[in-house]
C-alpha positions in Angstrom: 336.1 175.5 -9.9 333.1 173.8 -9.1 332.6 175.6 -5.9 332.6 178.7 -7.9 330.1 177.6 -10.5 327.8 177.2 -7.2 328.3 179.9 -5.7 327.3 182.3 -9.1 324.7 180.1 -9.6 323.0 180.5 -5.7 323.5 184.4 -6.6 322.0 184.4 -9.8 318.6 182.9 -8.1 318.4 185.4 -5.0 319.0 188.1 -7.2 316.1 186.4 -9.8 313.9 186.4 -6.7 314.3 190.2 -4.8 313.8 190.9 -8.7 310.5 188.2 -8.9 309.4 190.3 -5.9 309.8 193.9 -6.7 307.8 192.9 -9.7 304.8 191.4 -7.9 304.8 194.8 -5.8 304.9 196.9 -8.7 302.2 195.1 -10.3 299.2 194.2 -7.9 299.7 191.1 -8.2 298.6 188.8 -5.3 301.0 187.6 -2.1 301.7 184.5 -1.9 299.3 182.7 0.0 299.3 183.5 4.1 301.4 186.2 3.5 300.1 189.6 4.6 299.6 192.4 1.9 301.7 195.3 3.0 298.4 197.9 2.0 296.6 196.1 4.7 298.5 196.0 7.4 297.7 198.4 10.4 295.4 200.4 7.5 292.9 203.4 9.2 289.5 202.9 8.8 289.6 198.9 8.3 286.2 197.3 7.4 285.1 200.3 5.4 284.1 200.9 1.9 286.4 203.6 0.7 284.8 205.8 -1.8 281.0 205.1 -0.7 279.7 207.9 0.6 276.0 208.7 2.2 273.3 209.7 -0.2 270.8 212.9 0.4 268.3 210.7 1.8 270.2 208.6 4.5 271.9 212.4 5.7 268.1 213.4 5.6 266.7 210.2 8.0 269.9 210.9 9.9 268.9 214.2 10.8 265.4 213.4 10.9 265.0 210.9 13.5 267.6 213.0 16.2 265.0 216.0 15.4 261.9 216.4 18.1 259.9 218.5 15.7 259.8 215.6 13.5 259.5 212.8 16.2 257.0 214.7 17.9 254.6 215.4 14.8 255.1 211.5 13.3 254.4 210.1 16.8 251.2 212.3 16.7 250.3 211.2 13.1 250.7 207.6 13.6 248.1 207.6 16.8 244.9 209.8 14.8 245.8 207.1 12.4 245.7 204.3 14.5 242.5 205.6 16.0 240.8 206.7 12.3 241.4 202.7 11.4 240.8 201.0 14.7 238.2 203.2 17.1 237.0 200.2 18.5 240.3 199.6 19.9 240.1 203.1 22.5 236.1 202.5 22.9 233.7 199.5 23.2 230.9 201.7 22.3 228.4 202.1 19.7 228.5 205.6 18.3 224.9 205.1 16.7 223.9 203.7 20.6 222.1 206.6 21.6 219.7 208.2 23.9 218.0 211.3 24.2 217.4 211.7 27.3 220.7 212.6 28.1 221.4 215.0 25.3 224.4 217.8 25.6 225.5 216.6 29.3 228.9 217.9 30.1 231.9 215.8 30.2 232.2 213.1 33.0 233.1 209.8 34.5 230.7 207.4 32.4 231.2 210.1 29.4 234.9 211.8 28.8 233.8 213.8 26.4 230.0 214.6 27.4 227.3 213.4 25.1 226.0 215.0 21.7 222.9 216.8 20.7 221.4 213.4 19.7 222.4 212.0 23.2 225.7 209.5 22.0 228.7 209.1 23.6 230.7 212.6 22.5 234.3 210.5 22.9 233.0 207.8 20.8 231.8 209.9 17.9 234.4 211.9 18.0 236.9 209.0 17.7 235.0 207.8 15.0 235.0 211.0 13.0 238.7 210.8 12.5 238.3 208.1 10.0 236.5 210.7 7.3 238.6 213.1 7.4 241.9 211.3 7.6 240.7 208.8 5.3 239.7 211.8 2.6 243.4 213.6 3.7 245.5 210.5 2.3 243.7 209.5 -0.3 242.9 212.9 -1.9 246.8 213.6 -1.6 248.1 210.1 -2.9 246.1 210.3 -5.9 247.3 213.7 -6.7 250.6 213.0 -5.7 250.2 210.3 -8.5 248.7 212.6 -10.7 251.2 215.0 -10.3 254.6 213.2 -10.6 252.8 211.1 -14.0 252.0 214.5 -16.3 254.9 216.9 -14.3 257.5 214.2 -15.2 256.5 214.0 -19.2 255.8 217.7 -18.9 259.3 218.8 -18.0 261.3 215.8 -19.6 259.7 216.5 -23.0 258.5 219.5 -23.2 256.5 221.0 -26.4 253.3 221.2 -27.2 252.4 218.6 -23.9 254.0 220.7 -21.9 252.1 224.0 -23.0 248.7 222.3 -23.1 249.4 221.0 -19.5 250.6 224.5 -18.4 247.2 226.0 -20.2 245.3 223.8 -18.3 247.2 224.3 -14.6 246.7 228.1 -15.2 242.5 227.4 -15.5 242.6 225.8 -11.9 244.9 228.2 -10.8 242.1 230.8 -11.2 239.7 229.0 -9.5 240.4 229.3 -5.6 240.4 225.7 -3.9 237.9 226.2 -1.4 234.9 228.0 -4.0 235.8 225.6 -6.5 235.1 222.7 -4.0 231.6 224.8 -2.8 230.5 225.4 -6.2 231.0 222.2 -7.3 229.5 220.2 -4.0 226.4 222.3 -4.1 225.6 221.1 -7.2 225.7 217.2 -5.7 223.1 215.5 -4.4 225.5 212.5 -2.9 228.4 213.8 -0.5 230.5 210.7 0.9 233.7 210.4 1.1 234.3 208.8 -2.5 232.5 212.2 -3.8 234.5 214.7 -1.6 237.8 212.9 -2.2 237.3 213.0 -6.3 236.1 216.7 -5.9 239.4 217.8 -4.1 241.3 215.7 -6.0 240.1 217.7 -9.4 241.1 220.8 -7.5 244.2 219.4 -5.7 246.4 217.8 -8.3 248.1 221.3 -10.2 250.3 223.0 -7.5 251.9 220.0 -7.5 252.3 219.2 -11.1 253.9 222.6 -11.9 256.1 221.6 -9.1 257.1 218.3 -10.1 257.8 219.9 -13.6 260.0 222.4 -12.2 262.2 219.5 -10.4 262.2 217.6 -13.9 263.6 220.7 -15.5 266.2 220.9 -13.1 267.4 217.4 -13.9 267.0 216.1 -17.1 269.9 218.1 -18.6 272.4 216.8 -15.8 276.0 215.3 -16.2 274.4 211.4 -15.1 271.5 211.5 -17.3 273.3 212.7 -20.9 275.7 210.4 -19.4 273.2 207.8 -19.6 271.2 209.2 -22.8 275.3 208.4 -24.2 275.0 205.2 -23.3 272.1 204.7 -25.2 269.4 204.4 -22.2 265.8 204.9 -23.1 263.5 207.9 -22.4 261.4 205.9 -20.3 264.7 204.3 -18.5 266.0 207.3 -18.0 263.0 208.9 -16.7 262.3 205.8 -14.3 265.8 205.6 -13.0 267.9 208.8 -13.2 265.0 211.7 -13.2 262.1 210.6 -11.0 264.3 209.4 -7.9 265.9 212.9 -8.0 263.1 214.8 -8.8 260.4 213.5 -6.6 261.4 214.8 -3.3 259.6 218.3 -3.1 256.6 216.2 -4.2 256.4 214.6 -1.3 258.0 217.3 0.8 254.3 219.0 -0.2 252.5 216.3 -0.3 253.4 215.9 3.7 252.0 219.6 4.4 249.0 218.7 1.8 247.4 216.0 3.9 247.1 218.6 6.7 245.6 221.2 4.5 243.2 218.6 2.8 241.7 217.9 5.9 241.4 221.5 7.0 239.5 221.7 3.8 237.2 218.8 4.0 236.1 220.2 7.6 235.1 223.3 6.4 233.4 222.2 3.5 231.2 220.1 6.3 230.7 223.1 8.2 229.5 225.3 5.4 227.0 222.1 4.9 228.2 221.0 1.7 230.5 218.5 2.9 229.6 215.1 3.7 226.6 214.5 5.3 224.8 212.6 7.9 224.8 209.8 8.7 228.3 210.1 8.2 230.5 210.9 11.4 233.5 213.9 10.8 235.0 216.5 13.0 233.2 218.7 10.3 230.0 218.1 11.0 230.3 217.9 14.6 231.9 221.9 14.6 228.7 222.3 12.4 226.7 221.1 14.9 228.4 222.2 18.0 228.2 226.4 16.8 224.4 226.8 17.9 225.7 225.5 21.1 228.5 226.9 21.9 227.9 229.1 25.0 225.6 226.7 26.8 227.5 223.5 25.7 230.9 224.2 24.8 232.1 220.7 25.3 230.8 220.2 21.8 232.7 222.5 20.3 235.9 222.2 21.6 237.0 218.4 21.4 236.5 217.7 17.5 238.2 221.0 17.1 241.0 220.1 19.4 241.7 217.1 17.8 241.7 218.5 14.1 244.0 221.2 15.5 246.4 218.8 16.3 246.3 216.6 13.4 246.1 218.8 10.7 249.1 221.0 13.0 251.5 217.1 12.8 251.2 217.2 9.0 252.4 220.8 8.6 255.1 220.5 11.2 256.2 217.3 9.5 256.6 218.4 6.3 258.5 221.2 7.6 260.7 219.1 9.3 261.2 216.8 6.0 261.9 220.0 4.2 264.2 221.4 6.1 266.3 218.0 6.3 266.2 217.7 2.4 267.5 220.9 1.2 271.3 221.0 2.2 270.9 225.3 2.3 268.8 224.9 5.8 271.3 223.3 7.5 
C-alpha cells in the first residue's frame, strides 16, 4: 500500500513539472540559470539588433564615400582650404617682398609661377589670394545658411501673416539680380574688405534658400511622427528642434554645398569689374583684373589665378551634386 502511495505521489511531481515547464515556455519567462534559451540557439544573424535599420543619412555617407565624384571634389576642397589658412606652409615667401626689376618674368625654376606686374613671387600671391575668396565663400554661405533655416523654419511651421510678410520680402530680392544688386550696392562703398563684401552678398544671398527651407518645413510639419508628437503634448519649439529641422534641413545644405562655389565665382567678378575688394588685399579677383591688360604678352598672369578658381569653385558644385544625388532616394 505504501509502495503505491509512492509511486502516485513520484507521478503527481513529474507531471507538476513537464506542466511547470510548458508554462515558463508559454510565458517568457526566464530559463533556469545555465540553461540555454531555445530562441537562441543556432539563431541567423546573432549579435544584431533586429528591427534597427539605417537612417537616410548613414545610406547617404555609405554611398558617398565609395563615390569618386565626391572623393575627388572633397579631397580638392580640403587642400584650397588648407592652403587659404596656412600659405606659409607651401611657401616661405613674402608676398609683399617685391622687386621691380623683375616684373612679368615668365614662369621658372626660382619662380613656378612667374612674377607679377609689381615684380612678387606670382606662386606666392597667388597662394595667398585663396584666403579672400574662400574665406568670403564660407562665411557668406554659413550665415545665410543660418539665416535661412531660422525665418524658413518659423515660416513654414506657422505660417500666417509671418509667413506672407517673409514671402513679400523674398519676392523684392528676387527681383533684384545677385550680381547688379552686389555692383550697385558696392559702388556706393568707399571700404571693400572682406567683412564688407561678405555682409553685401549675404543681404543678397540668404532668400533662395529661405523659400527652400520653407518648402521642406511644409513638407513635414503635418507628418505621422510630428502630430504624433504634437499628441503627446511636445512643444512648438520641441517639435520644431527635434522632429522638423533634422528632416528638413538637408536640401539646405545640399545648396548650401553648390553656394560656396557660386559665392566665390561672384566675389571674383565683383573684383574684376573693380568694385570688389581692393588692394592691398590679395584675391584671384584682382589678380584676373590685373592680368587682362596682359594677357597676350604675359599670359602667365592670367592663367594660374584662373586655374585655380576653376577648380575650386568646380569641387563645390560637383560636391553638392554628389551630396544631392546620395540624399534623394529617386537618383538612385
Amino acid at each position: 500500500m505504501s509502495e503505491t502511495r509512492q509511486e502516485t505521489e513520484e507521478t503527481q511531481r513529474s507531471q507538476d513539472g513537464a506542466t511547470g515547464a510548458h508554462l515558463t515556455r508559454g510565458t517568457g519567462a526566464e530559463p533556469p540559470p545555465g540553461s540555454t534559451p531555445a530562441t537562441t540557439r543556432g539563431a541567423p544573424g546573432q549579435g544584431e539588433q533586429p528591427g534597427k535599420g539605417r537612417s537616410l543619412t548613414a545610406d547617404a555617407w555609405r554611398e558617398l564615400r565609395r563615390n569618386p565624384l565626391f572623393i575627388i571634389p572633397m579631397l580638392a576642397i580640403l587642400l584650397m582650404v588648407v592652403v587659404a589658412a596656412f600659405p606659409q606652409l607651401f611657401t616661405g615667401k613674402d608676398p609683399r617682398n617685391c622687386d621691380l626689376i623683375t616684373s612679368r618674368q615668365p614662369p621658372s625654376a626660382e619662380h613656378w609661377f612667374g612674377v607679377d606686374l609689381q615684380g612678387c613671387d606670382y606662386y606666392t600671391t597667388v597662394l595667398y589670394g585663396a584666403r579672400p575668396s574662400i574665406t568670403i565663400g564660407i562665411v557668406t554661405t554659413a550665415s545665410a545658411a543660418l539665416i535661412a533655416v531660422f525665418l524658413g523654419t518659423l515660416a513654414g511651421y506657422f505660417g500666417g501673416w509671418f509667413d506672407i510678410i517673409l514671402s513679400r520680402i523674398s519676392d523684392i530680392f528676387f527681383g533684384l539680380p545677385f550680381i547688379l544688386g552686389a555692383l550697385v550696392i558696392l559702388t556706393v562703398l568707399d571700404n571693400r574688405g572682406i567683412g564688407t563684401v561678405s555682409l553685401v552678398l549675404i543681404l543678397l544671398g540668404w532668400p533662395t534658400m529661405t523659400r527652400l527651407m520653407r518648402s521642406s518645413v511644409l513638407g513635414n510639419r503635418d507628418a505621422d511622427y510630428v502630430n504624433a508628437a504634437r499628441a503627446l503634448g511636445a512643444s512648438d519649439g520641441r517639435i520644431m528642434l527635434r522632429h522638423v529641422l533634422p528632416n528638413a534641413i538637408t536640401p539646405v545644405l545640399v545648396y548650401a554645398t553648390v553656394t560656396v562655389g557660386i559665392i566665390i565665382s561672384a566675389e571674383a567678378v565683383l573684383s574684376f569689374l573693380g568694385v570688389g575688394l581692393e588692394l592691398p588685399n590679395i584675391s584671384w579677383g584682382l589678380q584676373i583684373n590685373v592680368a587682362q591688360s596682359y594677357f597676350l604678352d604675359s599670359p602667365h598672369l592670367l592663367f594660374f589665378p584662373a586655374i585655380l578658381l576653376s577648380i575650386t569653385v568646380l569641387s563645390f558644385i560637383a560636391l553638392g551634386d554628389a551630396v544631392r544625388d546620395a540624399f534623394d532616394p529617386k537618383l538612385r
